[in-house]
C-alpha positions in Angstrom: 36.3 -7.2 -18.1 37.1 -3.9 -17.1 34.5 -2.8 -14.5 33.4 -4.0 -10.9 30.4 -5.5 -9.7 29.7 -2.4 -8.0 30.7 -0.1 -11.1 28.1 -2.5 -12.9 25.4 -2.8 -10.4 25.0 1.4 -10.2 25.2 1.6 -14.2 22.6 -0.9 -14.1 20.2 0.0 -12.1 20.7 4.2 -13.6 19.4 2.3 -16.6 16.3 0.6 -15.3 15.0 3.1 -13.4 15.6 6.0 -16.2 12.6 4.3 -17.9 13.5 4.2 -21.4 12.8 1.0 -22.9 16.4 0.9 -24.7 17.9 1.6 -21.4 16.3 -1.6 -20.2 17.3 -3.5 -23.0 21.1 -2.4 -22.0 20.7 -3.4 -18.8 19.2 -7.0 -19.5 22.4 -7.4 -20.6 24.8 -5.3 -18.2 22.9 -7.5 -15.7 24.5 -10.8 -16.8 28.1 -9.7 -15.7 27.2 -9.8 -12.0 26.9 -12.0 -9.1 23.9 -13.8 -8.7 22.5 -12.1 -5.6 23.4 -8.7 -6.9 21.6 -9.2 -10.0 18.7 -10.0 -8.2 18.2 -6.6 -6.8 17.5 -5.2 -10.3 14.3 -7.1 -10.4 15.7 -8.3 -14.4 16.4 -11.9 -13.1 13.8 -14.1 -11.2 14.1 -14.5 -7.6 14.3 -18.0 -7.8 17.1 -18.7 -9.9 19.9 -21.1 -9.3 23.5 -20.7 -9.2 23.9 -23.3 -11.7 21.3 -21.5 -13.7 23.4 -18.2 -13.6 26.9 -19.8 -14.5 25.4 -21.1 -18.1 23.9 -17.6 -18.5 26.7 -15.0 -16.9 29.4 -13.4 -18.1 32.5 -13.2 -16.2 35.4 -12.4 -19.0 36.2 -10.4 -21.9 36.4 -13.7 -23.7 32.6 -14.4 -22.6 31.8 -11.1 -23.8 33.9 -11.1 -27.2 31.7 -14.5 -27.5 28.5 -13.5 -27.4 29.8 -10.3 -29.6 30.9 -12.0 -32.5 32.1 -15.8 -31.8 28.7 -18.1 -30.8 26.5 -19.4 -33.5 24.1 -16.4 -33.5 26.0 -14.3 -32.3 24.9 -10.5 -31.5 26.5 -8.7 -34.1 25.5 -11.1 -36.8 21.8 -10.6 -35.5 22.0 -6.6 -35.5 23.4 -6.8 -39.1 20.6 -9.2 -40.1 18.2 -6.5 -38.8 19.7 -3.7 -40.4 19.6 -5.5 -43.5 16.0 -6.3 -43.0 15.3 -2.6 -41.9 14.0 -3.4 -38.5 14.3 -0.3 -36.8 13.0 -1.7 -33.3 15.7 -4.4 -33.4 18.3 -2.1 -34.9 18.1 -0.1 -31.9 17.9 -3.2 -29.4 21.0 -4.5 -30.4 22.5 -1.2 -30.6 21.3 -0.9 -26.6 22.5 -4.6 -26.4 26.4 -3.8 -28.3 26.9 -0.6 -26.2 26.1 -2.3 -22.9 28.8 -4.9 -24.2 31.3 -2.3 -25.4 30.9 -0.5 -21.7 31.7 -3.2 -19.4 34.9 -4.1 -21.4 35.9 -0.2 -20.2 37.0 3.4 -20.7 39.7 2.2 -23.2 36.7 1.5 -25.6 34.5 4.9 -24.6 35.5 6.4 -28.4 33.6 3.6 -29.6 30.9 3.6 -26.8 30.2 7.7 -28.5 30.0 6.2 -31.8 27.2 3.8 -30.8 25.5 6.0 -28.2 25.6 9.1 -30.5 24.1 8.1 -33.5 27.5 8.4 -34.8 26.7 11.6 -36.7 29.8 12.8 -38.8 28.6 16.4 -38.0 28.4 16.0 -34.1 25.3 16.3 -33.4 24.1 15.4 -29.9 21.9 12.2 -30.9 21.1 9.2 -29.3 19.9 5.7 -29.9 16.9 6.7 -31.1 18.2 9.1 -33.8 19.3 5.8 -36.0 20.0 6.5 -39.6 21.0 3.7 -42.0 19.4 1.1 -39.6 22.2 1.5 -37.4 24.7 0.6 -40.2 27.3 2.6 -39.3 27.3 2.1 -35.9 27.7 -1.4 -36.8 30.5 -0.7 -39.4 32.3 1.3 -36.7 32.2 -1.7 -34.1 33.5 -4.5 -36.8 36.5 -2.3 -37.5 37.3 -1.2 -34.0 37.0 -5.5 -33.0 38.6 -6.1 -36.4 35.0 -8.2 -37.9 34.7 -8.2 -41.6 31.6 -6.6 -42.6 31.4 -6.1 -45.9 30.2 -9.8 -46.2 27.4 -9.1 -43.6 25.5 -6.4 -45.5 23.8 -6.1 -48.2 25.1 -2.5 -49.5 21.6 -1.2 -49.5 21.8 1.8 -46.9 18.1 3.3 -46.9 17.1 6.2 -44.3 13.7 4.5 -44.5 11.9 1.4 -45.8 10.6 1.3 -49.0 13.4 4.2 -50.5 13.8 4.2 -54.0 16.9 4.1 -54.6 19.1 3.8 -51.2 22.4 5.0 -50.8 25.7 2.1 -50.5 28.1 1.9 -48.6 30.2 3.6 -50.4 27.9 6.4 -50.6 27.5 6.9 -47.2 31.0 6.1 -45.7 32.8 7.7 -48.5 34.8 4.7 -49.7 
């Protein structure tokens, strides 16, 4: 991991108290990569936990991180592709929160990425955000596979819709241009 405890703490707590519920989602997790006590003074962990509590829960590498990316039985990006195949645009934009807070603490050398994610990742530049999802997230999701080299084809279903219910939605293909 490429940030301190410090560097988290402030990142985390610029999160919470911005209010914005996807914010908070990123810092649930951001939370998890600090000592114990610090983490308390978010107010995202109970007061009462334990230090044996903490150590089954933390994360303290890049291999922790890489882990709970793409490695562990239910791992996150499996979960945000099931989501965006199920077009849950709530979740989508969770685990988007959830991948970006992931892709920060491993550092700057991933921030190209962290714009992709963050931005919408709108081909014509637009400023957008989390909240400006298209494709359920899908190519956010396509972009963070190839930049941690995860197959993805096998994890969608090459239906890219802009909403539920659309007639005919676009593929992959259609909308990545390959």
């Amino acid at each position: 991991m490429n940030r301190s405890p410090s560097e988290i703490l402030a990142h985390c707590l610029q999160k919470v108290r911005s209010g914005d519920h996807f914010a908070r989602v990123a810092a649930s997790h951001l939370v998890l990569a600090l000592p114990l006590e610090s983490a308390k003074t978010t107010q995202l962990v109970k007061i009462d936990a334990t230090e044996e509590e903490w150590e089954k829960v933390s994360i303290t590498s890049e291999a922790d991180i890489r882990a709970k990316f793409f490695e562990n039985d239910g791992c996150l990006i499996d979960r945000a592709w099931d989501d965006a195949n199920a077009l849950r645009g709530m979740r989508c934009r969770q685990n988007l929160a959830a991948i970006a807070a992931f892709v920060w603490l491993l550092g700057p050398e991933h921030g190209e990425l962290l714009e992709k994610i963050q931005g919408g990742f709108d081909p014509k530049g637009d400023q957008r955000t989390v909240r400006d999802l298209d494709y359920y997230g899908k190519r956010q999701l396509v972009a963070v596979c190839e930049h941690f080299g995860v197959a993805w084809m096998s994890k969608d279903n090459d239906e890219w819709p802009h909403v539920p219910g659309e007639a005919k939605p676009a593929t992959a293909a259609d909308v990545l241009g390959s």
